[in-house]
PDB file of N, CA, C and O in Angstrom:
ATOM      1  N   UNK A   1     -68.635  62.168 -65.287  1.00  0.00           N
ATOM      2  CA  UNK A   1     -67.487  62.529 -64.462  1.00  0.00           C
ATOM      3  C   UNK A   1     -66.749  63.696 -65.121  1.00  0.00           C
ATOM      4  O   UNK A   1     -66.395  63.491 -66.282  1.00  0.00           O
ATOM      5  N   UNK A   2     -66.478  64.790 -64.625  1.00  0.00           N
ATOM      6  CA  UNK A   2     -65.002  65.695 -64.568  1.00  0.00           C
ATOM      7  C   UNK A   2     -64.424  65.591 -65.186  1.00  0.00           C
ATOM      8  O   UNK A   2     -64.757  64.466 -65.558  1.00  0.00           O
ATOM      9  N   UNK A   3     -63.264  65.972 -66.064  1.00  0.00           N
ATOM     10  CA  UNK A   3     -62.139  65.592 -66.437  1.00  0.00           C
ATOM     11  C   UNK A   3     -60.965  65.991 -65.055  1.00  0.00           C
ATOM     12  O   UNK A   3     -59.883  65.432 -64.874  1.00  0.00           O
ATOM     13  N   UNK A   4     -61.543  67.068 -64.237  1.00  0.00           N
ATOM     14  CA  UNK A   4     -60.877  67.328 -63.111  1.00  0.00           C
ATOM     15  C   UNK A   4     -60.852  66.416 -61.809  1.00  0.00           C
ATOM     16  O   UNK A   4     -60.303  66.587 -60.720  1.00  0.00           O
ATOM     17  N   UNK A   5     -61.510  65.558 -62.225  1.00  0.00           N
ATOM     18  CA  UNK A   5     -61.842  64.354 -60.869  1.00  0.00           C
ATOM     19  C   UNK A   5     -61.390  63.076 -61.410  1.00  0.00           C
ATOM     20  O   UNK A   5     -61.677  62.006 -60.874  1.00  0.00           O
ATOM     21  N   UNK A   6     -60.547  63.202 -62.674  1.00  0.00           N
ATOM     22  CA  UNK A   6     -59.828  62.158 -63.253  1.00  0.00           C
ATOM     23  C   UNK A   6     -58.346  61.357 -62.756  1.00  0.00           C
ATOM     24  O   UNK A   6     -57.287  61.985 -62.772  1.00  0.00           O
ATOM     25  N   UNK A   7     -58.376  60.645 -62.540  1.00  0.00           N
ATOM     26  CA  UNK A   7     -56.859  59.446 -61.857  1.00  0.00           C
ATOM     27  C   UNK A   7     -55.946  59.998 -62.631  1.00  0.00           C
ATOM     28  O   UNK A   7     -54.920  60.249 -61.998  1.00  0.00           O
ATOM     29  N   UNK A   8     -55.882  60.453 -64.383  1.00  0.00           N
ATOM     30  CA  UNK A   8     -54.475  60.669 -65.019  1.00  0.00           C
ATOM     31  C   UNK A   8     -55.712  61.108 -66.296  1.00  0.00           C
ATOM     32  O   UNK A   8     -56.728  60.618 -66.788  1.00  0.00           O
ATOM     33  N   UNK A   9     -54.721  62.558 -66.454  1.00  0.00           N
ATOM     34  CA  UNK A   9     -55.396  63.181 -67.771  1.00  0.00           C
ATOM     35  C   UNK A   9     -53.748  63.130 -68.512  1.00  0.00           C
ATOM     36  O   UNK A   9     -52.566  63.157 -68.171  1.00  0.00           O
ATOM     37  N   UNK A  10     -54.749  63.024 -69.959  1.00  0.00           N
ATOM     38  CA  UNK A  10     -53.435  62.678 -70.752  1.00  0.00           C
ATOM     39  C   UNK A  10     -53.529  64.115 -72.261  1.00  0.00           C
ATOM     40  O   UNK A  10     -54.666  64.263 -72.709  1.00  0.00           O
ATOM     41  N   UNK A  11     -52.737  64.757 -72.717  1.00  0.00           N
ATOM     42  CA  UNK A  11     -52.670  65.816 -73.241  1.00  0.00           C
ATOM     43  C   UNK A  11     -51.888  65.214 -74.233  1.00  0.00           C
ATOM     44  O   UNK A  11     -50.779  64.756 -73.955  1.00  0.00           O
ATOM     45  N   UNK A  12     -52.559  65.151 -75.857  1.00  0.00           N
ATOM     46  CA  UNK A  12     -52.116  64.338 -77.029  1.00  0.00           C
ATOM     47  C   UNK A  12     -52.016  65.980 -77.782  1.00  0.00           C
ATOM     48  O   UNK A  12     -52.831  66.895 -77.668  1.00  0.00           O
ATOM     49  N   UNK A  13     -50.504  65.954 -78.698  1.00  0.00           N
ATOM     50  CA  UNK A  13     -50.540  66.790 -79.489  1.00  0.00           C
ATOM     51  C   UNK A  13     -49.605  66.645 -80.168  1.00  0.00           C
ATOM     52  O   UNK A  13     -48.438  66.568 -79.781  1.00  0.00           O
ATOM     53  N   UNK A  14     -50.043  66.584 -81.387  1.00  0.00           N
ATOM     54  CA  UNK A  14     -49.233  65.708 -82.594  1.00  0.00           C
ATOM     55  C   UNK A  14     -49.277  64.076 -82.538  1.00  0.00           C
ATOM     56  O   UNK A  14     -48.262  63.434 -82.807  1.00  0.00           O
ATOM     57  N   UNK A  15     -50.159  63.616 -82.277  1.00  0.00           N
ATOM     58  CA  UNK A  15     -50.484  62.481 -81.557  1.00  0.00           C
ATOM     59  C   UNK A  15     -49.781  61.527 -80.741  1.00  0.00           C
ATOM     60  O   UNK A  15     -49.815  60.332 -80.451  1.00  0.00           O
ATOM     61  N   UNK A  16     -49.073  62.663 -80.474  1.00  0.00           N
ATOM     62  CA  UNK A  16     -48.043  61.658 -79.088  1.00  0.00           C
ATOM     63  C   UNK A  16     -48.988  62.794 -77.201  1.00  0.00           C
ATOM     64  O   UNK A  16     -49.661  63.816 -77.068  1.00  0.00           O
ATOM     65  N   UNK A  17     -48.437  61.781 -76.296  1.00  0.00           N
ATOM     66  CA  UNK A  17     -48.412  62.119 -75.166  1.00  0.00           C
ATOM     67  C   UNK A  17     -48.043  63.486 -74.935  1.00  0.00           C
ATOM     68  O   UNK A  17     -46.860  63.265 -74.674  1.00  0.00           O
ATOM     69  N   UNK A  18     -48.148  64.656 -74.838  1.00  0.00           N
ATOM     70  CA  UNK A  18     -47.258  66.153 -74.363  1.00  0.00           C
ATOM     71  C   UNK A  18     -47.390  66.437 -73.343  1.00  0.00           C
ATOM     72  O   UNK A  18     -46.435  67.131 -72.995  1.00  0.00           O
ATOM     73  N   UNK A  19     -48.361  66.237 -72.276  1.00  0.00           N
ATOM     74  CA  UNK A  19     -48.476  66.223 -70.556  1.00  0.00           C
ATOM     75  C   UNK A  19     -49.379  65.319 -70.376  1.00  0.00           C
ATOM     76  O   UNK A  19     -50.372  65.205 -71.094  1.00  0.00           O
ATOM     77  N   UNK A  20     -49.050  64.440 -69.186  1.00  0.00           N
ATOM     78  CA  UNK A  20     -49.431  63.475 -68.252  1.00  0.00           C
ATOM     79  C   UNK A  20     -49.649  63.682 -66.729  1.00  0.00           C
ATOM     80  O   UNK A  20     -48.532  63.817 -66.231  1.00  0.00           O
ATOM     81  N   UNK A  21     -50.441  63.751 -65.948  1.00  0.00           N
ATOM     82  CA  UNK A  21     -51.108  63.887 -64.670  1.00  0.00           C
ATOM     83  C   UNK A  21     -51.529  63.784 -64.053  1.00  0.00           C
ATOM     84  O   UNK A  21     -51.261  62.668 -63.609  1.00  0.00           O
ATOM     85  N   UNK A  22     -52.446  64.402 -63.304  1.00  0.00           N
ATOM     86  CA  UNK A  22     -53.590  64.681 -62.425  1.00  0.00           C
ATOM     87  C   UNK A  22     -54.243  66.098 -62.583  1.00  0.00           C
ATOM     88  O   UNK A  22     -53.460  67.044 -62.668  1.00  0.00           O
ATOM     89  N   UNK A  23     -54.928  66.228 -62.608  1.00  0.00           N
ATOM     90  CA  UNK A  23     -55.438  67.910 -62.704  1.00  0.00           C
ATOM     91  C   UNK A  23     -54.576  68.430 -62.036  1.00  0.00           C
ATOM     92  O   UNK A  23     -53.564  68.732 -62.670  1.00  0.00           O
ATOM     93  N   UNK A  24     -54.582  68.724 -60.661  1.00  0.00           N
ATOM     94  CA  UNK A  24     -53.557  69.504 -59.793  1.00  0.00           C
ATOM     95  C   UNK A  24     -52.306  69.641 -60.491  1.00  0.00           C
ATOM     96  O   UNK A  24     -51.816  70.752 -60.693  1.00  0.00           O
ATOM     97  N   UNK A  25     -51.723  68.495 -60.897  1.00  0.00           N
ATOM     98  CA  UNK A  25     -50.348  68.612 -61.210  1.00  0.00           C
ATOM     99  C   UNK A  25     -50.092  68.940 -62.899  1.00  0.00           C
ATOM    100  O   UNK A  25     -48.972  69.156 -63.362  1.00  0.00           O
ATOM    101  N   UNK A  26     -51.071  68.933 -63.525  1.00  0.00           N
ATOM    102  CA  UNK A  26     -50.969  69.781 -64.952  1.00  0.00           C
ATOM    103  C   UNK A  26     -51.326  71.200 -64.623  1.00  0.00           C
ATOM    104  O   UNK A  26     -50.913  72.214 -65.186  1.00  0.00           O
ATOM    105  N   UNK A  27     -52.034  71.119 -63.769  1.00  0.00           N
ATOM    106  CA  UNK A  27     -52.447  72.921 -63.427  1.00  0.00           C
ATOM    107  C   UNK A  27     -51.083  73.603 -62.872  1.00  0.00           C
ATOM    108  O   UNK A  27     -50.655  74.742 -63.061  1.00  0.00           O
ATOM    109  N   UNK A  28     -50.550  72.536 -62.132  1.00  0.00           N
ATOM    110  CA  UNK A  28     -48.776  72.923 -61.592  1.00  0.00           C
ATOM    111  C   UNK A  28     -48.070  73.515 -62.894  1.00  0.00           C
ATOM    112  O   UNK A  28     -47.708  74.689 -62.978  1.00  0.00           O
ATOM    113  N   UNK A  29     -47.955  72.805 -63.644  1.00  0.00           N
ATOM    114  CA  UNK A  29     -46.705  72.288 -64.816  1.00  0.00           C
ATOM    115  C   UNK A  29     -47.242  73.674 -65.346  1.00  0.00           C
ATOM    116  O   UNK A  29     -46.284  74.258 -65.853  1.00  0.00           O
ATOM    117  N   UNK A  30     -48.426  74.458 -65.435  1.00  0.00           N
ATOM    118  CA  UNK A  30     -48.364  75.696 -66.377  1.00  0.00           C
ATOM    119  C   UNK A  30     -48.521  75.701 -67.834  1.00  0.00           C
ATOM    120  O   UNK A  30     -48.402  76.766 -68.439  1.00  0.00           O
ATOM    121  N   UNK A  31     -48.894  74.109 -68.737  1.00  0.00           N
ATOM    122  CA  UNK A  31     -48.675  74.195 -69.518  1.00  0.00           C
ATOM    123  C   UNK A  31     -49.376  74.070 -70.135  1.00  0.00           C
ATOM    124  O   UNK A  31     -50.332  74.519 -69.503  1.00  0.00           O
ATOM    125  N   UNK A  32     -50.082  73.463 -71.902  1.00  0.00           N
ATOM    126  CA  UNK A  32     -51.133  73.479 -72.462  1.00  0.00           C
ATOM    127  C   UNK A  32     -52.537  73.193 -72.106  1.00  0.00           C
ATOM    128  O   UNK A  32     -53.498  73.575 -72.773  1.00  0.00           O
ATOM    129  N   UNK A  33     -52.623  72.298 -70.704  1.00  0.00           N
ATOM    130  CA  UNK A  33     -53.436  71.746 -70.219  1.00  0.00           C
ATOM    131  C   UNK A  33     -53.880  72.872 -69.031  1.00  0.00           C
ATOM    132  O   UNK A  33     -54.993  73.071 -68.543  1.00  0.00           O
ATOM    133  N   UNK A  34     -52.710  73.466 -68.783  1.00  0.00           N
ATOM    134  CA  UNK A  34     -53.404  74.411 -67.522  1.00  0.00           C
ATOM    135  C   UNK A  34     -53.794  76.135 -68.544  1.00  0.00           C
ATOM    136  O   UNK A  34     -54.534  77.039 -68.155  1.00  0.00           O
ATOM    137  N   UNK A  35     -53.205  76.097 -69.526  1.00  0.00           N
ATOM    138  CA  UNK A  35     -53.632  77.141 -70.795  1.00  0.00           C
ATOM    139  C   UNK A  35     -55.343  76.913 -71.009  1.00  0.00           C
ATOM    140  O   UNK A  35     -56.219  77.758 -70.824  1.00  0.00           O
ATOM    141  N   UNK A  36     -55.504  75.505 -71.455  1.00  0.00           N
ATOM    142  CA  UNK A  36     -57.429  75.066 -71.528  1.00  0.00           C
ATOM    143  C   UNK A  36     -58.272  75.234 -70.787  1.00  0.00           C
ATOM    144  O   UNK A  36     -59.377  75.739 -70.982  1.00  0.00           O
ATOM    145  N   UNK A  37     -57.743  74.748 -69.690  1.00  0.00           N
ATOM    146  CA  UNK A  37     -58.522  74.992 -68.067  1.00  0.00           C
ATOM    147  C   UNK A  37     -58.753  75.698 -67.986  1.00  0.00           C
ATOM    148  O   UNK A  37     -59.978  75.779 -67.895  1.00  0.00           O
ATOM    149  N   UNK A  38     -57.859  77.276 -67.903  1.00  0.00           N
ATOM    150  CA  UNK A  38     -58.249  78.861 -67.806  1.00  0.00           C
ATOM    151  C   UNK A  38     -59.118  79.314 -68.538  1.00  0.00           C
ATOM    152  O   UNK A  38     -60.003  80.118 -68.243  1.00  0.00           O
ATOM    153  N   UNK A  39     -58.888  78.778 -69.608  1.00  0.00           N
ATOM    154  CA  UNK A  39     -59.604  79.408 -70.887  1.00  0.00           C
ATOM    155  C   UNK A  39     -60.866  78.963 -71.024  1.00  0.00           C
ATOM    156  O   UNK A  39     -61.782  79.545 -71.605  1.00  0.00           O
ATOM    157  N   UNK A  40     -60.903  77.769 -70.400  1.00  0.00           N
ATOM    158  CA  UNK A  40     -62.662  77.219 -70.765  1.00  0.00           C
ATOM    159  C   UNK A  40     -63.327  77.672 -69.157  1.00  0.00           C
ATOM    160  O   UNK A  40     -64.511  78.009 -69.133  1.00  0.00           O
ATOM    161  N   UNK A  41     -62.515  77.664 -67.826  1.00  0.00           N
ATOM    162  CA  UNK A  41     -63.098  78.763 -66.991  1.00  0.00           C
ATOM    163  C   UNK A  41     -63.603  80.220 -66.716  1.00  0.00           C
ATOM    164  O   UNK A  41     -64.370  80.644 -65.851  1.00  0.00           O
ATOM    165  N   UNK A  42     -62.804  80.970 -67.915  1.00  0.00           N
ATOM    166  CA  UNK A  42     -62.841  82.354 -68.333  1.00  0.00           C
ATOM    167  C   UNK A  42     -64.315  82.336 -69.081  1.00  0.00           C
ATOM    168  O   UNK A  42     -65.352  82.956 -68.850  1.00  0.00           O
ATOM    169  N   UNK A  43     -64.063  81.648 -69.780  1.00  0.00           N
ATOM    170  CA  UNK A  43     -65.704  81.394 -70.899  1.00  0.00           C
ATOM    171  C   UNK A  43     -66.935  80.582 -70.738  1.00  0.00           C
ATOM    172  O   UNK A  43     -67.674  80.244 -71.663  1.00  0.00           O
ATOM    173  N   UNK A  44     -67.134  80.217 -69.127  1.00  0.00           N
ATOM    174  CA  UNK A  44     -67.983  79.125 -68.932  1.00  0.00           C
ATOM    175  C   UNK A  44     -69.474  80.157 -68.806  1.00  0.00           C
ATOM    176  O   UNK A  44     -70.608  79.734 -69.032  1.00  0.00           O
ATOM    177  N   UNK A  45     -69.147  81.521 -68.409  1.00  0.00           N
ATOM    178  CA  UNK A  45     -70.414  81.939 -68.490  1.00  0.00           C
ATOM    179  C   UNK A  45     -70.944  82.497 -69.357  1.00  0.00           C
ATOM    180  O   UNK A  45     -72.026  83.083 -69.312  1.00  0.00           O
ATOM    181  N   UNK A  46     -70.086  82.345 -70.420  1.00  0.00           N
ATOM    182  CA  UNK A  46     -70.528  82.851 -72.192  1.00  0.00           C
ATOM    183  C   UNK A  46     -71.846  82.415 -72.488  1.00  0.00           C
ATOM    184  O   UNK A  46     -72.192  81.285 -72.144  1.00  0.00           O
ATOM    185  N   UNK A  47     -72.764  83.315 -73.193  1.00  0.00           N
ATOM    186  CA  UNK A  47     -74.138  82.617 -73.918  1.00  0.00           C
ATOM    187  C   UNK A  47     -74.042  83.103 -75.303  1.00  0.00           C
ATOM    188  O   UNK A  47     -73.820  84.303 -75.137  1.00  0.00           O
ATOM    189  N   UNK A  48     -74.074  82.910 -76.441  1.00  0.00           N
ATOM    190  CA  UNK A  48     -74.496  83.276 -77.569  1.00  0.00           C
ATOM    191  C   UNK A  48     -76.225  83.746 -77.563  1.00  0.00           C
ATOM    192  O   UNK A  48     -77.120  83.185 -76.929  1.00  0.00           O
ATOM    193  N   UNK A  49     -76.355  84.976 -78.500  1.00  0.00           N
ATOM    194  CA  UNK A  49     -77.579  85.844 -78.532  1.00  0.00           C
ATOM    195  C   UNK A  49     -78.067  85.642 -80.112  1.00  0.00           C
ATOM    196  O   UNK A  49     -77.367  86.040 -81.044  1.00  0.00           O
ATOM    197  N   UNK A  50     -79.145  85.082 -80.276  1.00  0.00           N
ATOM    198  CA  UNK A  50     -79.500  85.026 -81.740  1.00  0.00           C
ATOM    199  C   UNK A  50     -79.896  86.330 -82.355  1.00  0.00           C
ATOM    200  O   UNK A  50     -80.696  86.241 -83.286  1.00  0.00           O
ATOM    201  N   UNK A  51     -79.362  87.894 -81.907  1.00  0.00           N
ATOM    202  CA  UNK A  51     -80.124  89.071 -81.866  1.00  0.00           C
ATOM    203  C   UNK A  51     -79.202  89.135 -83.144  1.00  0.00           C
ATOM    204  O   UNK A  51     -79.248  90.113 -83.891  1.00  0.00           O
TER     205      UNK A  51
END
């Protein structure tokens, strides 16, 4: 499964709770969780070259 097709994603930093959700609504909030999302969408078609 997704982490985007998840009931409640939970965003630990400093090992407490820092955003609580739904995808949609952390992608709302703008915040560390919608920072990852972009960033691992920006880089999903990355390959490393052993050249």
């Amino acid at each position: 499964m997704r982490v985007a097709h998840a009931d409640r994603i939970a965003v630990l930093e400093g090992g407490r709770v820092a955003e609580l959700g739904t995808h949609q609504e952390l992608l709302g909030a703008e915040g560390r969780y919608a920072a990852f999302w972009h960033e691992r969408r920006r880089a999903a078609g990355w390959h490393l070259s052993g050249h």
